[in-house]
Structure formats: structure tokens, C-alpha cells
C-alpha positions in Angstrom: -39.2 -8.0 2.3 -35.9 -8.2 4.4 -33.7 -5.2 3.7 -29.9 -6.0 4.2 -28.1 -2.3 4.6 -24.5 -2.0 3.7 -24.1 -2.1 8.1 -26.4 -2.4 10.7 -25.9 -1.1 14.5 -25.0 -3.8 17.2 -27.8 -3.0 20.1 -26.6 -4.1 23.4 -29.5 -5.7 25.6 -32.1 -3.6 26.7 -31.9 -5.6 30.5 -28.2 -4.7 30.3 -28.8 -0.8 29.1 -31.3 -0.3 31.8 -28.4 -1.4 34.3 -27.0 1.9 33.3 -29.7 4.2 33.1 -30.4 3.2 36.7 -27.2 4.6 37.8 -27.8 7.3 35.7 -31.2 8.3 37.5 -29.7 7.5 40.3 -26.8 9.7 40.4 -29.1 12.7 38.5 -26.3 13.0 36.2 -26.4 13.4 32.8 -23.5 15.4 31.3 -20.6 17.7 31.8 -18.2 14.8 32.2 -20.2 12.2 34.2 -19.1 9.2 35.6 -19.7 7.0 33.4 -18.1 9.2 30.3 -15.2 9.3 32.8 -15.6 5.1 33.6 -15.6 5.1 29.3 -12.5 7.1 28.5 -10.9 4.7 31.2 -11.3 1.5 29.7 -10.7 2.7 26.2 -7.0 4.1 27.7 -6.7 1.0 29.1 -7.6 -1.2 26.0 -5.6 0.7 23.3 -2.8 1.7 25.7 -2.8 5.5 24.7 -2.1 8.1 27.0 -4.8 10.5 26.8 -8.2 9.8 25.3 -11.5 12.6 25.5 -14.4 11.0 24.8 -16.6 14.1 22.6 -20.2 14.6 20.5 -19.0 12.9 17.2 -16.1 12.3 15.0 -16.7 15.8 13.3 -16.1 17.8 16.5 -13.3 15.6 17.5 -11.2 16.6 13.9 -12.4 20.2 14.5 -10.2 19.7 18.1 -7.7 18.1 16.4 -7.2 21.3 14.0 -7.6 23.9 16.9 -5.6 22.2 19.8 -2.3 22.1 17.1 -3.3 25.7 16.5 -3.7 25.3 12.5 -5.0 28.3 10.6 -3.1 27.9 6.9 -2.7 25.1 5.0 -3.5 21.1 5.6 -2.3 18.4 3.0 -4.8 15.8 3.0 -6.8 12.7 1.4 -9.6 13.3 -1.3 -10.4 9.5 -0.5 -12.4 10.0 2.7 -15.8 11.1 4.1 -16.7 14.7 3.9 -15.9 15.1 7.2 -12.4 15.2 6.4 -12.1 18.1 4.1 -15.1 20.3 5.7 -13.5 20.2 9.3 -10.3 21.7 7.6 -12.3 24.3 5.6 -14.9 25.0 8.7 -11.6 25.6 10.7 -10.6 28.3 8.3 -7.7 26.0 7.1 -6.9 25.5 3.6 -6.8 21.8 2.3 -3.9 20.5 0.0 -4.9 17.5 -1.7 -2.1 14.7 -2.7 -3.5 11.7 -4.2 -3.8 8.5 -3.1 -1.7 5.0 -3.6 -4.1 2.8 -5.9 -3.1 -0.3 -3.9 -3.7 1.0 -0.2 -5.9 3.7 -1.0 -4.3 6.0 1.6 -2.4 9.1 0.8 1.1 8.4 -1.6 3.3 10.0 0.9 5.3 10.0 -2.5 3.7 13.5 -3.4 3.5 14.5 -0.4 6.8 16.9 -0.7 6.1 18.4 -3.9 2.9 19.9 -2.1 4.6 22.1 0.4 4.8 25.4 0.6 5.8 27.8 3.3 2.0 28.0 4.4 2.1 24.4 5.1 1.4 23.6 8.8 0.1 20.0 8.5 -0.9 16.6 7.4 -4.0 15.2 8.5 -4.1 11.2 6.5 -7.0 9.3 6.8 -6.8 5.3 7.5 -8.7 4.4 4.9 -11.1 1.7 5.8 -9.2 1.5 8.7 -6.3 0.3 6.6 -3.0 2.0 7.9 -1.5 4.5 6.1 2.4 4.2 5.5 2.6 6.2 9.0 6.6 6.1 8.9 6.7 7.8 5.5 4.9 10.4 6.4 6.4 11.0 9.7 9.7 11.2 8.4 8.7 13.8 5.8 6.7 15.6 9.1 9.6 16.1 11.2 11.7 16.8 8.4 9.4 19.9 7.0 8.7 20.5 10.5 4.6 19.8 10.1 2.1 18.3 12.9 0.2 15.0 11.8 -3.2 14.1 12.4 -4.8 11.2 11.7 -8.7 10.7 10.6 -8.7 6.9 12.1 -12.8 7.2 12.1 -12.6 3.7 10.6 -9.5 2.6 13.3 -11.0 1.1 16.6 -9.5 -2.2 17.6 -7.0 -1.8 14.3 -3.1 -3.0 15.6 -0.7 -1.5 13.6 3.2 -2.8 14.7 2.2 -4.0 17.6 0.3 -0.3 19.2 -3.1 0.5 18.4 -3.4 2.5 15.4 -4.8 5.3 17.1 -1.4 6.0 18.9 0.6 7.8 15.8 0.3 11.4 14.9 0.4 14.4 17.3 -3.7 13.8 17.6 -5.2 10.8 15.9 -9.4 10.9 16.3 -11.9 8.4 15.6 -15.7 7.7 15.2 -17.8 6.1 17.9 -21.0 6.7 15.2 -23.7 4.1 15.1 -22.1 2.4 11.6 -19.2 1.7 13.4 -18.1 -1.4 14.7 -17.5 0.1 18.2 -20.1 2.9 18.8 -22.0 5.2 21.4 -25.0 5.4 19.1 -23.3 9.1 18.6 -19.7 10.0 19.6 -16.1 10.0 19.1 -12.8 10.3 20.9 -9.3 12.8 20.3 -6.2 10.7 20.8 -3.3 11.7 22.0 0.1 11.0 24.2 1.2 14.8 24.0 0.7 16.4 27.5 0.3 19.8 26.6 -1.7 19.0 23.6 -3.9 16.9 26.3 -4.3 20.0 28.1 -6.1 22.1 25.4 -7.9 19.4 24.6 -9.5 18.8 28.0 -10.6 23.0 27.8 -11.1 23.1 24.0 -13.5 20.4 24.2 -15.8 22.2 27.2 -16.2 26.1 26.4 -12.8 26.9 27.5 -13.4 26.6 31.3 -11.1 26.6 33.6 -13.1 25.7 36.8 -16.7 27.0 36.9 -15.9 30.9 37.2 -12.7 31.0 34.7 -11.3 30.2 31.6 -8.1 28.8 30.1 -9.0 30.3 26.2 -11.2 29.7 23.5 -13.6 26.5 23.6 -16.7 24.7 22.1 -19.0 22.2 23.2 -17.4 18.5 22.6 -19.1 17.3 25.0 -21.0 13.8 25.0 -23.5 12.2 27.7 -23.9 9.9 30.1 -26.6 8.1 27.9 -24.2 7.7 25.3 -20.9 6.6 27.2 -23.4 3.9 29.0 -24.1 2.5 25.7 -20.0 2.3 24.9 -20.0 0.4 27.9 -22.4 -2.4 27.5 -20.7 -3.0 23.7 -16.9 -2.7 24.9 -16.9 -6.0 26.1 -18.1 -7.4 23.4 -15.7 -6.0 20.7 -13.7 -9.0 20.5 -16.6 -11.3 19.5 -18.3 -8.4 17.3 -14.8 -8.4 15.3 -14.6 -11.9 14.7 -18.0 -12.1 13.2 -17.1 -9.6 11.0 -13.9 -11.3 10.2 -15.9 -14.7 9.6 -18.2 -12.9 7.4 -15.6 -11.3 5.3 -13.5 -14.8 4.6 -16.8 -15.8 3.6 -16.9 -13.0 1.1 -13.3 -13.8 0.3 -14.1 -17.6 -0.8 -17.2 -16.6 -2.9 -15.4 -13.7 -5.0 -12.3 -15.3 -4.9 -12.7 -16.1 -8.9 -14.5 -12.5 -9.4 -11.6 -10.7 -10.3 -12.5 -7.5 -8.4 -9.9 -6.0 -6.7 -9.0 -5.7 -3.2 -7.3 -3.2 -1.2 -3.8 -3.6 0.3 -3.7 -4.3 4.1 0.2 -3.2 5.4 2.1 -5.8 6.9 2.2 -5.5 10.5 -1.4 -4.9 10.9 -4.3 -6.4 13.0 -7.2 -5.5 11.4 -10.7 -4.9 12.5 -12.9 -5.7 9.6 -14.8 -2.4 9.3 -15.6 -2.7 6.0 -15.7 -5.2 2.7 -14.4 -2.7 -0.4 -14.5 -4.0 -3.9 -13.0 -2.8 -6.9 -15.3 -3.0 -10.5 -13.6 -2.4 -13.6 -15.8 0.5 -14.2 -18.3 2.6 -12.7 -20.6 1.5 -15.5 -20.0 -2.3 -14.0 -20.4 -1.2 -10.4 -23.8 0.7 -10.8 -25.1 -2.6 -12.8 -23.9 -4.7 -9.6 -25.9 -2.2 -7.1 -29.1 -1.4 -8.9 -29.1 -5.6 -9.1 -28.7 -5.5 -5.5 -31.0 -2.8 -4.9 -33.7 -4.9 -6.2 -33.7 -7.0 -3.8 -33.1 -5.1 -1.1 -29.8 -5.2 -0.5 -27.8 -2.1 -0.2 -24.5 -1.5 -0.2 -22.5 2.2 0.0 -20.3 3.9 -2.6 -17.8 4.9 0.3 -16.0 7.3 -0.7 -18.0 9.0 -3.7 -17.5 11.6 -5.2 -13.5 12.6 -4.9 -13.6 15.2 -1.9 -11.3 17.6 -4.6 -14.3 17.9 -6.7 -16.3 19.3 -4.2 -18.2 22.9 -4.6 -16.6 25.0 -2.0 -13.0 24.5 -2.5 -10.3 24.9 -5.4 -9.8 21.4 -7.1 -6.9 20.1 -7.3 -6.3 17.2 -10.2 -6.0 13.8 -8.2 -6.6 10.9 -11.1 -6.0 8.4 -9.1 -8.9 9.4 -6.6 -10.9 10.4 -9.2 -11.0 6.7 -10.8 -10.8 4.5 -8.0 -13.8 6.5 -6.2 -16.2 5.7 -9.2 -15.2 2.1 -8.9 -15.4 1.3 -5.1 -18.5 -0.2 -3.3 -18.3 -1.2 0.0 -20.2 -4.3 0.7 -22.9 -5.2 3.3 -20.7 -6.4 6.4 -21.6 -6.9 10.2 -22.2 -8.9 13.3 -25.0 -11.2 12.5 -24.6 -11.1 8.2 -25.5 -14.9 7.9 -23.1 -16.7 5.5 -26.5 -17.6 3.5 -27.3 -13.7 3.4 -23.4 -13.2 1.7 -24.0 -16.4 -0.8 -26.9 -14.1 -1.6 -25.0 -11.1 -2.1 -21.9 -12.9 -4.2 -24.2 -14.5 -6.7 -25.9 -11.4 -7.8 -22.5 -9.7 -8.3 -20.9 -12.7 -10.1 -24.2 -12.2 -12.5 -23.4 -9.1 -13.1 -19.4 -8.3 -13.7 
């Protein structure tokens, strides 16, 4: 039986990947900033008109940067509404994180509590884009400079998002994002740092690559960001196709738009001023009791969507919780529905019918 997962990776050609690998066996070159890494990081400058971009292992690795190049070793306010990754780069830095809860009509972090979380051990705010939904990035700027904290932004979800004009990944000291094979733009595994900070460019370039500073030297402390040849070619083949891969997404999600329009689940709020990218299709139940009826109906036949983000990252094991009811609620009621290049409008009939049965 056909199994429709809540995404499913966009393969290039094999004819056009084996273009690649050629040069790649060909030049005997397969990492410690290669070529075609270096031909990658180009075209994605280029593209999203930042300043600096370092191509690196994951989207993990490339928070962990984040957190060391700005020199971070006290406390971080942050989102519980995000992927782990989020909160355990903070903690695996040695960082403390300070939740604030989220807006329930964006789902990003209400910069409105953002103030009252403070304290003198506060060194930063690292705001996730939810979806790759903007977060109200003049708010919390203007509450940055005026407690004198560094921003980073978690834009795993952000590729190919506009926000005012600039790519999304342009705001913040360091904004980072996911090239992971769920996303919409991907290296199979990988993920970029972002930023338009010289110096902060600087200690990324060594942080990312042991430390070194040449082959017998070294600037300071480092780790192995690195990513490969093999991985940058696959980047390559897709980057061309983004635009395309986008607008299937978009056509997909209208589709979903139409069919639920009557539903009465809720949607999240896009900011004006923003070109979005159609990562994902989120969907608010009315309960948790109504949303697990709606996937164990779509489990059945094979259909799978994802409760992103479950559970609330305050509740987790290794860290103090911090009350956030607004997380709390709206992360037992979100599912994120099957979307991607090549979801036939038949396929989200399917999908809209059994939820309509079911709410």
C-alpha cells in the first residue's frame, strides 16, 4: 500500500548527480572546504543576498556556532515551540535557556514577555521562525539593542522565506538554517550560519574547522562543522530548481486551503511583508483528543503526518520548567500535514476527507 509521509525528499537526477561526482573523482577531493562546498556557499550568497554564508554538517552544529562565535556562556531567552534542537544546543553549550511563551496567532515568541525575563545573566535571544513564519524581528530587536543582548535566529524552516523585501535569513547577529533531507532546499545532510558581521564571520570560518589557522597554527578553540563535497554537489543539482519546488508546494497547500476552508481548524498567522516558502501545512484541532482521532484515521491508511512541535520544549527532562500555557496547549493541538513537491491534488482530497470525518 502507498505510504504518504508528512514530507518526502526531492532527489535530483541520478544522470545530473553523477555530473558531479565526476568532478569529484576527478579532482580527488572530498572535504576540508572543496570546491564545490565553496561553488555552494556562492550561489546561496548570491541568491539570498547575505554577506557571509558557511556551509556546515547540520543545522545542530550550525546553532552550536551560533552560540560559541557570540561567545554565550549564561543565559538564552528562547521558544518552547521548536524542535529539540533548539533548546539542547543552548544547554549542550553550557548556556542556560529562558523560556517566554509564544503568540497563539503566529506561534513565534511574544516579544511581549520578553522584558520581564531578563536578568543581569541575560546575554541573548535566540527566536525561532516558526514554520518559517517570521517572528516580529523589529520587536525583538528593539528590546536587543535596548538591553544590550545578541540575537540569533533558528530559521531551520527559513530558505527561500522574504521577509520586507531581504531574505529572512539576513536579521540577527547570526541567523542559521537546515539543509536536512525534510527540507524544502536540502544537502541530504547539512546547514549554513548566516551572517553580515565581519568579525563574527571571522570566528565562524575557524570555529567551524578545529580552530586552524593555516595547517600548522591556530586562531582558538574549534569543532568539526565541516560538510562534503558529496553533499554540497547534491545542493547544487536542487538549487536551481527551488523556484519550481516552491510553487508546488504552494499549489498543494491552496489546494489544502479550498478543501478545509469550512473545517474550522485554525491557521497560523503569516506577517505582512512576507514571501513565504511553503515549508509546511500546520493545522489547529480543538483538542488533542480531536487531533489524535484525525491521525490514527490517517494512519490507517497510510498516511502520516507529524505532531511538529510536541511536547513543549519547557517540559523537557534536563532543564528547569518554566510555565508557558500558551505552548503547552497549542503544542497538543498542532499537526503538520503531508506537504511536498509531487503531493497530487487527488492524494490531498484524500487527506481532507478523512479529517473532515473526523473533527
Amino acid at each position: 500500500m502507498r505510504t504518504i509521509n508528512v514530507t518526502r525528499t526531492y532527489l535530483p537526477s541520478l544522470t545530473e548527480y553523477q555530473k558531479y561526482l565526476k568532478v569529484i573523482w576527478k579532482n580527488k577531493w572530498i572535504t576540508n572546504h572543496g570546491p564545490l562546498v565553496k561553488q555552494l556557499e556562492k550561489k546561496l550568497i548570491k541568491q539570498m543576498g547575505v554577506k557571509h554564508l558557511f556551509f556546515v554538517a547540520n543545522g545542530t552544529i550550525a546553532l552550536q556556532i551560533a552560540i560559541r562565535a557570540l561567545e554565550l556562556n549564561k543565559e538564552i531567552i528562547t521558544t518552547p515551540f521548536s524542535y529539540v534542537a533548539t533548546t539542547s544546543s543552548i544547554v549542550w553549550e553550557g548556556c542556560k535557556p529562558i523560556f517566554v511563551d509564544i503568540d497563539q496567532s503566529t506561534l513565534c515568541m511574544d516579544p511581549n514577555l520578553i522584558q520581564k525575563s531578563i536578568t543581569s545573566d541575560t546575554q541573548a535571544i535566540l527566536a525561532t521562525h516558526v514554520y518559517g513564519y517570521p517572528c516580529d524581528i523589529e520587536a525583538i530587536q528593539s528590546i536587543a539593542q535596548r538591553n544590550n543582548l545578541r540575537v540569533i535566529y533558528d530559521a531551520a524552516h527559513g530558505f527561500g522565506v522574504r521577509y520586507k523585501g531581504k531574505s529572512l535569513l539576513s536579521y540577527g547577529d547570526i541567523s542559521t538554517v537546515s539543509f536536512h533531507a525534510t527540507k524544502l532546499f536540502h544537502t541530504a545532510e547539512g546547514g549554513a550560519v548566516v551572517t553580515n558581521d565581519d568579525d563574527l564571520a571571522h570566528k565562524i570560518s575557524y570555529l567551524r574547522n578545529f580552530g586552524h589557522k593555516g595547517q600548522e597554527d591556530f586562531w582558538g578553540l574549534g569543532i568539526n562543522g565541516k560538510n562534503s563535497e558529496l553533499h554540497a554537489a547534491i545542493g547544487l543539482c536542487i538549487l536551481p530548481k527551488i523556484k519550481n519546488i516552491i510553487n508546488q508546494r504552494k499549489k498543494a497547500s491552496h489546494y489544502y486551503d479550498k478543501y478545509l476552508e469550512e473545517s474550522g481548524l485554525i491557521r497560523q498567522t503569516l506577517r505582512k511583508g512576507t514571501n513565504y516558502n511553503y515549508s509546511y501545512y500546520p493545522v489547529l484541532f480543538k483538542s488533542e483528543e480531536q487531533l489524535i482521532a484525525v491521525r490514527d484515521s490517517l494512519n490507517k491508511q497510510n498516511i502520516f503526518p507529524r505532531r511538529y512541535f510536541y511536547p513543549s520544549l519547557n517540559t523537557l527532562n534536563y532543564i528547569k520548567l518554566i510555565e508557558c500555557p500558551i505552548t503547552d496547549d497549542i503544542s497538543k493541538r498542532v499537526l503538520c500535514l503531508p506537504l511536498y513537491a509531487g503531493l497530487s491534488q487527488k492524494d490531498i482530497r484524500l487527506i481532507t476527507e478523512i479529517i473532515l470525518k473526523n473533527i
